[in-house]
N, C-alpha and C positions, 0 to 999 in steps of 0.2 A: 454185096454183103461182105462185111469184114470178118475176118480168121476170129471168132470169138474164140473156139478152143485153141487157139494159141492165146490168144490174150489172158487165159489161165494159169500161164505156165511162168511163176516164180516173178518177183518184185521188180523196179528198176528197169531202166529203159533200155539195156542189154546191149549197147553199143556206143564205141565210143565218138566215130564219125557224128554220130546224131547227137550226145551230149554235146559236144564241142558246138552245135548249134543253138542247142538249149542255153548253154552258162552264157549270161548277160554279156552285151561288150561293152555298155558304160556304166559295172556296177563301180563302186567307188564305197567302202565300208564307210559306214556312220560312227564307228569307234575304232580307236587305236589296237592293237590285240595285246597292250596292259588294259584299257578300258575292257573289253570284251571279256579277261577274265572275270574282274570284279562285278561286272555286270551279270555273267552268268550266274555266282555264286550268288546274286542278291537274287533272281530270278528264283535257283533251286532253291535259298531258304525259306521264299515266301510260299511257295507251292507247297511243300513238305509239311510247312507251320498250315498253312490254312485247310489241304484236305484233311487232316488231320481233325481238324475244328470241325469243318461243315460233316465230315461222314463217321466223328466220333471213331478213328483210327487211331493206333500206336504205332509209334517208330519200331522194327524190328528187324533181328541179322536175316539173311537169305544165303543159301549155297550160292559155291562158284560152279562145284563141282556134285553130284550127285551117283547115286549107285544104280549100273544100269537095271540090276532088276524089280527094282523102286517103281516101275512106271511113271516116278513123277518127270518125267523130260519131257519137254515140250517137240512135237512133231513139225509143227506149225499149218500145216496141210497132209490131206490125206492120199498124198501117194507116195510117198516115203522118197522124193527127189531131195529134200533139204536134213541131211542129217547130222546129229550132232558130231563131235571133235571127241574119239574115246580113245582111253588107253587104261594101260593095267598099271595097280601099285602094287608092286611086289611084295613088300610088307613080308617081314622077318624071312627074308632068304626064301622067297615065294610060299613060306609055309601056311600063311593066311592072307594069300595075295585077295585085292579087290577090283573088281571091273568096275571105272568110273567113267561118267562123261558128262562134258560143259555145257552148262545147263542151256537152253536156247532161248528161255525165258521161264518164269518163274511161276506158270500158270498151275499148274497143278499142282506144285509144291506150297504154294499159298493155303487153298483149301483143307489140306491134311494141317497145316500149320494154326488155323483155327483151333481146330481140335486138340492139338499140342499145347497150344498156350492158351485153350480154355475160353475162348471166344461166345460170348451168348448173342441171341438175336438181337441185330444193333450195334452190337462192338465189330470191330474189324484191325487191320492191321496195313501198314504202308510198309514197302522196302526199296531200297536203295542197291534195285540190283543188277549186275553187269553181267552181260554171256557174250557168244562168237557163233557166229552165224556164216559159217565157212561156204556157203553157197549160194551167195548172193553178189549179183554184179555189183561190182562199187563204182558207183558214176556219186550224183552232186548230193543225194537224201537218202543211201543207202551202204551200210560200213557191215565188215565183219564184228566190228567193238558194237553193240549194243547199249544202252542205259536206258533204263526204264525205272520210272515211280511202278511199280509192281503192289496192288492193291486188292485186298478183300474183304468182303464185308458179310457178317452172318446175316442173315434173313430168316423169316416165316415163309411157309409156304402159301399162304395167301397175298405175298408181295410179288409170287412170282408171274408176273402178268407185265406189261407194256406201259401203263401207267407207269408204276412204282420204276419202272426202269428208264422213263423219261425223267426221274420226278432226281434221281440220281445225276443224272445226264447233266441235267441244267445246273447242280450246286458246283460240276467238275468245271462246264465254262465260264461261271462266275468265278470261279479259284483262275482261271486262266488269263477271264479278262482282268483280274484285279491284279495281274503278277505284271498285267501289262501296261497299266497306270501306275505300278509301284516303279516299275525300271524307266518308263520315262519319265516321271519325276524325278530321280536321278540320275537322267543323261537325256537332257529335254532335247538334244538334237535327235532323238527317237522318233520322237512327233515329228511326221514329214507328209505332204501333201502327194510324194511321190510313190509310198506306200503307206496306203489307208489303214487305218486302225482294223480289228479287228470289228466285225458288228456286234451290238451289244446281244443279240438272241440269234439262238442257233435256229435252223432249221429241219424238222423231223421228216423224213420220206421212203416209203419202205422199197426195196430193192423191187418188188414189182411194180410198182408206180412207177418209180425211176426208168426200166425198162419200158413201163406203157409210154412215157414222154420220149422213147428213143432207141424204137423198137429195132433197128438195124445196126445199132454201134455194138462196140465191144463194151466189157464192164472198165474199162480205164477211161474213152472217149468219153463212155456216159458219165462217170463222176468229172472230169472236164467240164464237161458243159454246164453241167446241174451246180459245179465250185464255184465258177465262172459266175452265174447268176445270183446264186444267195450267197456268195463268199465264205460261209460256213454251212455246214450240215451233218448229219445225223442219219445214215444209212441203216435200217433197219433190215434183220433177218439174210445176211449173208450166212451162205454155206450151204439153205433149202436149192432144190433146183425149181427153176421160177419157168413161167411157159413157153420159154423160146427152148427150152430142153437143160438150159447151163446152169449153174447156182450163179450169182453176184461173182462170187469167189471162191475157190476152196479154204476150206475152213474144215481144223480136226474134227473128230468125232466123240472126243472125251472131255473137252471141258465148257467151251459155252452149248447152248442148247440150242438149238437152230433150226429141231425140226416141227416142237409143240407148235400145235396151232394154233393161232392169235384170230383177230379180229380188225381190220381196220376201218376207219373213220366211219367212210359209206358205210357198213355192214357188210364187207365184201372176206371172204375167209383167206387169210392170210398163214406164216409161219414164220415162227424164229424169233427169240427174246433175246437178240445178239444185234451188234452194229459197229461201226466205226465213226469216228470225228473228223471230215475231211474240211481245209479249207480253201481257201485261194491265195495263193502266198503270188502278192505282189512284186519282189523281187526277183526271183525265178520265173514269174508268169506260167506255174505250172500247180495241178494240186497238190497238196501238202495233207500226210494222214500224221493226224499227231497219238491217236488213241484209239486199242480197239478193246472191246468191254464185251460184257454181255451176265447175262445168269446165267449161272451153272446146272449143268446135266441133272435131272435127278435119276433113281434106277431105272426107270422105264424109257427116259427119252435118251439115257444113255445104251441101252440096248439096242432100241429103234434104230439109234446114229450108227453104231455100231454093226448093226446088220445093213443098215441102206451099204456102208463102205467096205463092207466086205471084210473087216475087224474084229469078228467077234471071242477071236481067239485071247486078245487081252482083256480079256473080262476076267483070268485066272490072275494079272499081278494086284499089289497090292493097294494100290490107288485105287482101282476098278473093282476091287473087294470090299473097299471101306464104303464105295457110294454103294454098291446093292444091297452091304447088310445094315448101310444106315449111322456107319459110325464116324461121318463126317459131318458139318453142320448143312444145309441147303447155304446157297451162297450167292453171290455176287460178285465180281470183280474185275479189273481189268488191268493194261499196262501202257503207260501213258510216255512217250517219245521222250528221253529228257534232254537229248542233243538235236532232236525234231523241235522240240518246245524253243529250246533259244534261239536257234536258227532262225527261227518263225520272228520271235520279239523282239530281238537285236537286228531284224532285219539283213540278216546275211544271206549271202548266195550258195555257201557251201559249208556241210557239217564240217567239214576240215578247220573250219575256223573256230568253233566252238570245241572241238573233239579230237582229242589225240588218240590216235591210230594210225593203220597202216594205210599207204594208198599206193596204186601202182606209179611209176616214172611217168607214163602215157598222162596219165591225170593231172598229177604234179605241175607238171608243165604246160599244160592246161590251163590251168588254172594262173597259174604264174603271170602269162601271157596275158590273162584276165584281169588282173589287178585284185586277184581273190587268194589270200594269204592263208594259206596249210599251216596249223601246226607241224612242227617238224618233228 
């Protein structure tokens, strides 16, 4: 039996002996890194233009930086191992200083942001946003720099069900696949027999199924395997603990919902209106998550979440005020890789190529030796 409770514990394959095994040794990049920029920027502008189209979203600003007693910062997981990057602004000779910190991602600030700009069921919002994730190993698909299409969408509460949230799902990988026919069309040396196109339909499988196909791996192995075969998928209901004792994942307690109970296919009772987008990213020969989504908490299953994690003390800031007394909209939304995305469609071996950031020496030269060019 394999360490599943270690396989919990935080992203990235946490050593660097073992990337150095991972990163390809006859990768050889399909574009120049002048191609690779303009290719990016053709990638980001058709994604931005087109969710926008299919989920009826607007472009809009997002923080860098947030107030910590906002509750809007994202935790990412719930045992408080990854936290954000904070400091104080002094502000007029400390007489109205403010405690701030770098957002981790924009998940909870999105939903309040509804309500700010007025969002009705159906409308929603996109952003363009960037945080630092100072607790994460940096090997080939994992950085302290973040980018994310940061997305949410007002809803009824009668969409908040499994349907209405595949029904989402499917217009985000027609935007992905279409971004991927747009960049090979201009840069036909894309198209390559040695990494296969993307499939044109994803795959839906809820974290317990997954586990029934693979009932002794950990949750990293098992989306290997499950990549491996359908090359794309659609993991359903991380963050519940499923029957071997473990959740898929850890996953927060305040913004997707993970604990309502669902329904699946057979009639078998399931939980969790949340998932991720994993695929099989052919160059790396490893899987590749480009996006994790879900519907958002309403009062009750944010309290549920909140008591299963032993949280329920932030139910007093102001994020967690607005969902119990109703004064946010019910929601939808997620944050979709944007230096994961190219990576993926430009066929590169390492975010370094797409994304300017920091990376250690150890890596660098890594890579170097790889034939796999870091932005400097």
């Amino acid at each position: 039996m394999h360490d599943k409770k270690a396989d919990l514990v935080g992203p990235g394959i946490g050593d660097y002996a073992e990337l150095e095994k991972t990163l390809p040794n006859d990768y050889h990049s399909l574009l120049s890194p002048k191609e690779t920029q303009i290719a990016t920027y053709a990638v980001k502008d058709y994604i931005e233009q087109n969710l926008c189209k299919e989920l009826h979203l607007i472009r809009v600003t997002v923080p860098l930086i947030v107030d910590v007693g906002s509750g809007v910062n994202d935790y990412l997981d719930r045992d408080g191992s990854r936290t954000p990057v904070r400091f104080r602004i002094s502000n007029d000779h400390s007489k109205n200083p403010v405690d701030a910190e770098v957002v981790q991602a924009a998940t909870k600030w999105k939903r309040m942001a509804l309500k700010q700009f007025d969002m009705q069921a159906g409308e929603g919002l996109l952003t363009d946003m960037r945080a630092v994730r100072k607790d994460y190993f940096l090997d080939h698909d994992h950085s302290a720099y973040v980018d994310q299409w940061d997305w949410e969408l007002a809803i009824t509460k009668d969409q908040r069900n499994v349907e209405f949230l595949k029904q989402v799902i499917r217009k985000i990988w027609n935007v992905l696949k279409g971004a991927e026919v747009h960049v090979q069309q201009l840069f036909p040396q894309l198209k390559t027999d040695k990494y296969p196109d993307l499939p044109d339909e994803l795959t839906f499988l809820h974290a317990e199924e997954l586990l029934e196909r693979y009932p002794d791996l950990p949750r990293k192995q098992r989306e290997t395997r499950i990549a491996q075969e359908y090359r794309a998928v659609f993991i359903i209901g991380i963050g519940w603990v499923l029957q071997d004792g473990y959740p898929h994942e850890m996953r927060a307690a305040d913004y997707d919902d993970w604990a309502t109970e669902t329904t699946s296919g057979d009639g078998r009772p399931m939980h969790g209106l949340n998932g991720d987008i994993l695929v099989w990213n052919p160059v790396t020969k490893r899987r590749h998550e480009l996006t994790s989504m879900g519907i958002r908490v309403t009062a009750e299953s944010l309290k549920k979440q909140l008591e299963i994690t032993g949280q329920l003390d932030m139910l007093k800031l102001p994020y967690h005020q607005a969902i119990l007394n109703d004064h946010i909209p019910l929601s939808i939304g997620g944050g979709i890789g944007q230096s994961r995305t190219f990576m993926l469609l430009l066929k590169k071996a390492h975010l370094g190529e797409v994304s300017a950031t920091v990376w250690p020496k150890i890596l660098k030269d890594m890579c170097r030796k790889k034939n796999i060019h870091v932005i400097e």
